[in-house]
SEVO-688836 format. One line per 5 residues: number of its first residue (from 0); their letters; for each residue x negated, y negated, z negated of N, C-alpha, C, O, CB. Coordinates in steps of 0.1 Angstrom, whole numbers, always signed. Glycine has a CB too. Example, Ala and Ser with C-alpha at 12.3 -4.5 7.8 and 13.67 -1.06 7.14 Angstrom:
# residues 2
0) as) -132:+57:-78:-123:+45:-78:-132:+33:-78:-142:+33:-85:-113:+45:-90 | -128:+22:-71:-137:+11:-71:-129:+0:-79:-134:-11:-80:-141:+6:-57
//
This chain:
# residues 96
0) xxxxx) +52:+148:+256:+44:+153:+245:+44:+143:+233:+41:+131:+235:+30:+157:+249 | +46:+147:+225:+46:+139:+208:+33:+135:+203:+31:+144:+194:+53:+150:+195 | +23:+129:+204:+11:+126:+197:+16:+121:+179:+23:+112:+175:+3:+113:+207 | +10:+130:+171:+13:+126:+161:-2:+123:+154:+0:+118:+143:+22:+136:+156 | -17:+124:+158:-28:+120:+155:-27:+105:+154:-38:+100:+152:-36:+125:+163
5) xxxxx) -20:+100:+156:-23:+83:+155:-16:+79:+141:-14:+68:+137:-16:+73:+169 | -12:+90:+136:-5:+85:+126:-17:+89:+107:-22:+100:+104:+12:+95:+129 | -18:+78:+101:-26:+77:+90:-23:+85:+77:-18:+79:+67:-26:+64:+87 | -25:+98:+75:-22:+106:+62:-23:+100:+50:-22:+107:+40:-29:+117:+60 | -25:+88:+49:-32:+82:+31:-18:+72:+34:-18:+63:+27:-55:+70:+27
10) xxxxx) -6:+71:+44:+2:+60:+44:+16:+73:+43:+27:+68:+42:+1:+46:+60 | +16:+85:+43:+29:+93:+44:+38:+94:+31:+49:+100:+31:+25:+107:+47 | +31:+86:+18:+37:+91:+9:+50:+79:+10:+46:+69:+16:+27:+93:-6 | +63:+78:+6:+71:+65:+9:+63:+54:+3:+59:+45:+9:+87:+64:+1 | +58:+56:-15:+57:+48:-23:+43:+35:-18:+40:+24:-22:+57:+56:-37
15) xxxxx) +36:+44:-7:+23:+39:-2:+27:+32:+8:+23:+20:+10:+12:+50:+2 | +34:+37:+16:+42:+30:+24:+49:+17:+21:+49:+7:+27:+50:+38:+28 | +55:+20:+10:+63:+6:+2:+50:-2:+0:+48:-12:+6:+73:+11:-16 | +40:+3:-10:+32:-6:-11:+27:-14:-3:+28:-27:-4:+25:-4:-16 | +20:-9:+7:+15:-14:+20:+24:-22:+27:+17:-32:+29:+11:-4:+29
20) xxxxx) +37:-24:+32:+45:-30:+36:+44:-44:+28:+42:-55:+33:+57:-23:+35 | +47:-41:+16:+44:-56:+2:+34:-59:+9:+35:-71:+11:+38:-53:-17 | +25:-53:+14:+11:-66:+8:+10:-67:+21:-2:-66:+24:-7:-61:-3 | +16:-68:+29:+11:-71:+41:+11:-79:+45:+3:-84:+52:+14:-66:+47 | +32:-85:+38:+33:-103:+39:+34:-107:+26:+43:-115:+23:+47:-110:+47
25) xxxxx) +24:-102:+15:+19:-108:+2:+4:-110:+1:-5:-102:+4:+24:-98:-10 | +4:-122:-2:-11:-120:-11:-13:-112:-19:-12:-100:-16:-17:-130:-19 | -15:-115:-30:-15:-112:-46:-1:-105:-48:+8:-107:-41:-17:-126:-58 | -1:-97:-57:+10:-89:-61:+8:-83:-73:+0:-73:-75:+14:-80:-53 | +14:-90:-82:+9:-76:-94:+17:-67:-97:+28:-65:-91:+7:-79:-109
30) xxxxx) +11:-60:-107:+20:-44:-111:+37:-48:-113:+45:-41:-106:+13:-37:-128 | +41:-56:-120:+57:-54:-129:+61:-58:-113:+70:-51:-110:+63:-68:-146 | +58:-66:-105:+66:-69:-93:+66:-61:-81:+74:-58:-73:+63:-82:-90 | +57:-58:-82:+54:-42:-71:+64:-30:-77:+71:-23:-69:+33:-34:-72 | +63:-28:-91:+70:-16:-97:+87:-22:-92:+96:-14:-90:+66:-14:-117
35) xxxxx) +89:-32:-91:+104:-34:-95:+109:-37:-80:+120:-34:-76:+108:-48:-108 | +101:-44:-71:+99:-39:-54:+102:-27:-50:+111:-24:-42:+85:-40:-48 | +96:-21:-54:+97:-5:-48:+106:+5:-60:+107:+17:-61:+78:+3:-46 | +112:-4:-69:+119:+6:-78:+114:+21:-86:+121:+31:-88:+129:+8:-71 | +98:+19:-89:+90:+33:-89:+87:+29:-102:+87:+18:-106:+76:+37:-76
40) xxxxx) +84:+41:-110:+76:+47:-125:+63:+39:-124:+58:+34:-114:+72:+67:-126 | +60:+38:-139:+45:+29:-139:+35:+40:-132:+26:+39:-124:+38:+25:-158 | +41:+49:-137:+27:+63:-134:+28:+60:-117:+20:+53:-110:+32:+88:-140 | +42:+67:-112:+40:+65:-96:+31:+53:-93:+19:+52:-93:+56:+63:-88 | +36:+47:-91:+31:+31:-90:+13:+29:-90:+5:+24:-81:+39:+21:-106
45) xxxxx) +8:+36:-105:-5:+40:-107:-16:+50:-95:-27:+50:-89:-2:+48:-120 | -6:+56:-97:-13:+68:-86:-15:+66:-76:-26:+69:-71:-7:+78:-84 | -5:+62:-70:-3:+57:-53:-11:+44:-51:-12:+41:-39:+16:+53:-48 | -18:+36:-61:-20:+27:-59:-36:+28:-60:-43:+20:-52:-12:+21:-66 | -43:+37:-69:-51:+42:-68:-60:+49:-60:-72:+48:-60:-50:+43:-72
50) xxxxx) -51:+60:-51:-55:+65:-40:-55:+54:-28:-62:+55:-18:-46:+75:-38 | -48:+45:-29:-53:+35:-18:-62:+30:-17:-67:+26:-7:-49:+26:-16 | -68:+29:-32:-80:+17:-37:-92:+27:-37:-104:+23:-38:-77:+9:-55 | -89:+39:-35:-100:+47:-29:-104:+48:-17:-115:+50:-13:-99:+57:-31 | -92:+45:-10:-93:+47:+4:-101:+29:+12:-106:+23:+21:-74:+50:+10
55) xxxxx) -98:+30:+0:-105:+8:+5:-94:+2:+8:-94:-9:+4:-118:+4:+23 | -83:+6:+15:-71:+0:+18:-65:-10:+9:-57:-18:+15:-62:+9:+19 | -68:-11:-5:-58:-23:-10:-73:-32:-23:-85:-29:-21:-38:-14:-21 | -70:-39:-30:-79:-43:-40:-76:-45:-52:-70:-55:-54:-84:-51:-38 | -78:-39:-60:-71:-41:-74:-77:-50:-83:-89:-47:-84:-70:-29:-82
60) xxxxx) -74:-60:-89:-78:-69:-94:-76:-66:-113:-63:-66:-114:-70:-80:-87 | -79:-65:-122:-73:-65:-135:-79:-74:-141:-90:-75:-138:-74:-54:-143 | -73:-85:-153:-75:-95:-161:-68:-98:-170:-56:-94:-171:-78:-104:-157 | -72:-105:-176:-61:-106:-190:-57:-122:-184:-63:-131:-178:-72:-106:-212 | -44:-122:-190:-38:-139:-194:-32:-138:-207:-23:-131:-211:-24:-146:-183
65) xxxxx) -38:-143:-211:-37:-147:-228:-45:-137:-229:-56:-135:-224:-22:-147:-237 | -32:-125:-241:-39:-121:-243:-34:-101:-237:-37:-90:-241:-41:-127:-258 | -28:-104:-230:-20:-95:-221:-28:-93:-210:-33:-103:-204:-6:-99:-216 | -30:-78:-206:-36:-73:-195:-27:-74:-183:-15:-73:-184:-41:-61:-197 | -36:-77:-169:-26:-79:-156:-33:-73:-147:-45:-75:-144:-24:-94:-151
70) xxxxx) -25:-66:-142:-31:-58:-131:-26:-61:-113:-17:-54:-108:-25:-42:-136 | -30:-67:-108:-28:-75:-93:-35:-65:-82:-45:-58:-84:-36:-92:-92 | -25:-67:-68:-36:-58:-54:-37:-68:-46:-34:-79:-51:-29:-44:-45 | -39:-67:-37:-36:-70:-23:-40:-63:-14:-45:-54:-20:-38:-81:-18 | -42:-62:+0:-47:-59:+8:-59:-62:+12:-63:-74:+14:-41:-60:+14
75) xxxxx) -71:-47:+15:-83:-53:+23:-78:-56:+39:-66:-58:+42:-97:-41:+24 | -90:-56:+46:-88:-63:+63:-93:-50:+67:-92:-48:+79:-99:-80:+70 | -100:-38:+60:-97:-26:+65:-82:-18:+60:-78:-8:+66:-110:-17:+60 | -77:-22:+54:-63:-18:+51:-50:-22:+60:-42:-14:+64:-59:-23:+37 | -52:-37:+63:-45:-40:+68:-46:-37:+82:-36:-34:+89:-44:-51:+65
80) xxxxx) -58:-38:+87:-62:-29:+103:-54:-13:+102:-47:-10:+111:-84:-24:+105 | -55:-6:+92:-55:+8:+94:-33:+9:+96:-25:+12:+106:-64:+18:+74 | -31:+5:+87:-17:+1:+82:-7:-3:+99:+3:+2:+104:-20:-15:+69 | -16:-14:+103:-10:-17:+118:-10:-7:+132:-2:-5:+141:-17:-31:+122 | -24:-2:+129:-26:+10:+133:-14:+30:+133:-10:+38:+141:-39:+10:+126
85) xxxxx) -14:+28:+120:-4:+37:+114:+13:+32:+122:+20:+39:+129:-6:+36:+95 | +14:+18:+119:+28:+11:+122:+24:+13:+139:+33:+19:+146:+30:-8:+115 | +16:+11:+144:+18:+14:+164:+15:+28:+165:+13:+32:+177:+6:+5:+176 | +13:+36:+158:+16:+50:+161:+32:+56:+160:+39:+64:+166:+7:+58:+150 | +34:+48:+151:+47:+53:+147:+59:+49:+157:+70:+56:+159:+50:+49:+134
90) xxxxx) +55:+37:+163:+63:+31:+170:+64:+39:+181:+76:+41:+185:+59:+18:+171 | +50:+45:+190:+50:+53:+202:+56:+63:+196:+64:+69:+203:+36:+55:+209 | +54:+68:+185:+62:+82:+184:+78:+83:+185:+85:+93:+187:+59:+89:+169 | +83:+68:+182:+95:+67:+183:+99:+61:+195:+110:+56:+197:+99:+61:+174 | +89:+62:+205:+95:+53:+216:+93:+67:+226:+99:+68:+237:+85:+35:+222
95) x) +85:+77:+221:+92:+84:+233:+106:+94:+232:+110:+99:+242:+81:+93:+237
//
């Protein structure tokens, strides 16, 4: 039998998936390097990134340097729990 309940609906989209993968062996990450990581639209990039930050899963940081706005994530320690969780579901789903 296939258990597919172990697996995390806020990680199915690729681009969430891309993100989450980044920050898993990243600290800090900001936007232009995440967008060009995952090869995704500002908007994609926006969206997907925000629904995480709802979910508590990542942290978004924004600040200026100079005089240019910067937009940075990383991962919470409930994100990164959920994420490894999602990744050993997937793994049993592929190991049976």
């Amino acid at each position: 039998m296939i258990n597919i309940n172990n697996l995390n609906k806020e990680f199915e989209s690729r681009v969430r998936l891309g993100i989450m993968s980044v920050l898993m062996v990243n600290d800090w990450v900001d936007f232009t390097e995440m967008k060009n990581l995952l090869e995704v639209t500002d908007g994609n990039l926006a969206s997907h990134s925000t629904a995480l930050e709802k979910s508590k899963y990542i942290e978004v940081k924004k600040e200026f340097v100079g005089k240019k706005p910067k937009t940075s994530y990383r991962v919470t320690q409930n994100g990164r729990k959920a994420f490894a969780e999602h990744l050993a579901g997937l793994e049993k789903l592929l190991g049976n």
